[in-house]
C-alpha positions as CSV (number, residue, x, y, z in Angstrom):
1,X,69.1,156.1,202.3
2,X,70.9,159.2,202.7
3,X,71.9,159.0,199.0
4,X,68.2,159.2,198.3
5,X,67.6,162.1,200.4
6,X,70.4,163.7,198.6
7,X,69.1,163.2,194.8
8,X,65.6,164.5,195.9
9,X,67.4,167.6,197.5
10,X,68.8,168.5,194.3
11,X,66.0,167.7,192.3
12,X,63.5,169.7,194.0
13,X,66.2,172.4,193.8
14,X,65.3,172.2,190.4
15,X,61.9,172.4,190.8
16,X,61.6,175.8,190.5
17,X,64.1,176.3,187.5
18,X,62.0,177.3,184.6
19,X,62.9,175.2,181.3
20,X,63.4,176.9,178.1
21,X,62.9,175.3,174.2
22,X,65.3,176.1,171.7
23,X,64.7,179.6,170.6
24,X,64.3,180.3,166.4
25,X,63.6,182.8,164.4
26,X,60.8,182.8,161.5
27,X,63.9,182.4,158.9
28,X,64.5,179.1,160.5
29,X,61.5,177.8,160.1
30,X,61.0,178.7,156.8
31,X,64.7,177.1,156.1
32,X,63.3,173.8,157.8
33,X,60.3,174.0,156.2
34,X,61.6,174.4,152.0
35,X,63.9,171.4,153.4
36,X,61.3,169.2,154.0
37,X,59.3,170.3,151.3
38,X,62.5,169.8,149.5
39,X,62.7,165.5,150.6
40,X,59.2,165.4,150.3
41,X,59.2,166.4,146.8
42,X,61.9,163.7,145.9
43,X,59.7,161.3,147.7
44,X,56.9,162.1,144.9
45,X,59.7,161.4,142.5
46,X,60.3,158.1,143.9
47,X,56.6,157.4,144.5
48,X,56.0,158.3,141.1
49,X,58.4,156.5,139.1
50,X,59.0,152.6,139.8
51,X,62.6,153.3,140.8
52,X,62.4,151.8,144.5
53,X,61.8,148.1,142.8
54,X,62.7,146.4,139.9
55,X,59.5,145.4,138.0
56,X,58.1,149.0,136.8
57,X,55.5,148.8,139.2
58,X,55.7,152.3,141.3
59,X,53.7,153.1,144.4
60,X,51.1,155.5,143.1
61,X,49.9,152.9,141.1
62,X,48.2,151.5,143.6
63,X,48.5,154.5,146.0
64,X,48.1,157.4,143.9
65,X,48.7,160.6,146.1
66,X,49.8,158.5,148.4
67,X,46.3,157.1,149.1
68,X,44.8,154.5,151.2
69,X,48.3,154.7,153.2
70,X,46.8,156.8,156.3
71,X,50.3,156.9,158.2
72,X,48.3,158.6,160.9
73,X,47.3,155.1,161.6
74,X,50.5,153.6,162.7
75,X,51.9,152.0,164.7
76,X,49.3,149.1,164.3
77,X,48.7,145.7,163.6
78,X,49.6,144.7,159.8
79,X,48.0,141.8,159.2
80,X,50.3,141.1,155.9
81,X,53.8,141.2,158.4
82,X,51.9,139.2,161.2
83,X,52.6,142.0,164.0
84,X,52.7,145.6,165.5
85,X,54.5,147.6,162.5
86,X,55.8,151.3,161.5
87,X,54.8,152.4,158.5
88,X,58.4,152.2,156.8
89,X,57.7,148.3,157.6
90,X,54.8,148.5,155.4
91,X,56.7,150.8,152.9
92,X,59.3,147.8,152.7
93,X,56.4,144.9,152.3
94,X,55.0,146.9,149.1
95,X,58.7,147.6,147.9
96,X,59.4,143.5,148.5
97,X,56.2,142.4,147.0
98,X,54.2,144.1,144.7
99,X,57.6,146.1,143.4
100,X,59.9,143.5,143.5
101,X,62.7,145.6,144.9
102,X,64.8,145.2,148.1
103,X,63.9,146.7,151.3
104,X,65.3,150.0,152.7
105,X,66.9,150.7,155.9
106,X,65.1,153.0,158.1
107,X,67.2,155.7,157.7
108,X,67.7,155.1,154.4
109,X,67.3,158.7,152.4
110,X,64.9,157.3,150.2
111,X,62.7,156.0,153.1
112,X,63.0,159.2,154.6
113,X,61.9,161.2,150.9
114,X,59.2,158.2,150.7
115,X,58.0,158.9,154.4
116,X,57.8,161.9,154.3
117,X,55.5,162.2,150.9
118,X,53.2,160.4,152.7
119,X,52.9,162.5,155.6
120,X,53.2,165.2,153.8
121,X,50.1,164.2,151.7
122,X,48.1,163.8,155.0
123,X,49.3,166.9,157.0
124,X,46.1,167.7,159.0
125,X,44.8,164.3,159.9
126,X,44.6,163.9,163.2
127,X,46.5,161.0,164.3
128,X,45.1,157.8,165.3
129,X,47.4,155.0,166.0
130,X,45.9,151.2,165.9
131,X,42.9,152.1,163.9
132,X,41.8,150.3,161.1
């Protein structure tokens, strides 16, 4: 009991601390935002060019600009991996199946460059998780 009274002592101490974000400058944002740009462009490459499977087959063949992905979707239900999935689950089922290539980690750099192509092809869609 009194070790309960003690922790919200010191949090409402707290209470009246005001919290601060990390401060930037304009330079770092523009440095963040050529990196990004930077990844996002290699994810074209990769989306472009059949090098994430083994068949010839690259993404924009089917998904040219990155269309039909709508990554503002997700998480949702993916009827083709039976469940709830992220959309680098979904990036991996097209790299498996229709590109014949092997699936990349989550972290993977590629899935990262891919990823972020896609988003980047959809900046200013509101997001909308679960919808179909």
């Amino acid at each position: 009991m009194r070790l309960h009274i003690a922790a919200l002592a010191v949090l409402a101490g707290f209470a009246g601390v005001p919290a601060f974000a990390d401060e930037f400058k304009k330079s770092d944002i523009e440095r963040w935002q050529a990196e990004y740009e930077t990844v996002a462009k290699k994810g074209r490459e990769l989306w472009t060019n059949g090098a994430v499977g083994t068949n010839g087959v690259a993404c924009a063949q089917c998904h040219p600009n990155a269309a039909n992905t709508h990554p503002e979707t997700y998480p949702k239900f993916q009827k083709q991996i039976g469940k709830v999935a992220q959309l680098w689950e979904m990036v991996n089922w097209c790299i498996r199946n229709p590109l014949q290539g092997q699936s990349l980690a989550a972290d993977d750099p590629r899935m990262t460059a891919l990823l972020s192509y896609i988003h980047y092809e959809r900046r200013g869609v509101k997001l909308e998780p679960g919808k179909h």
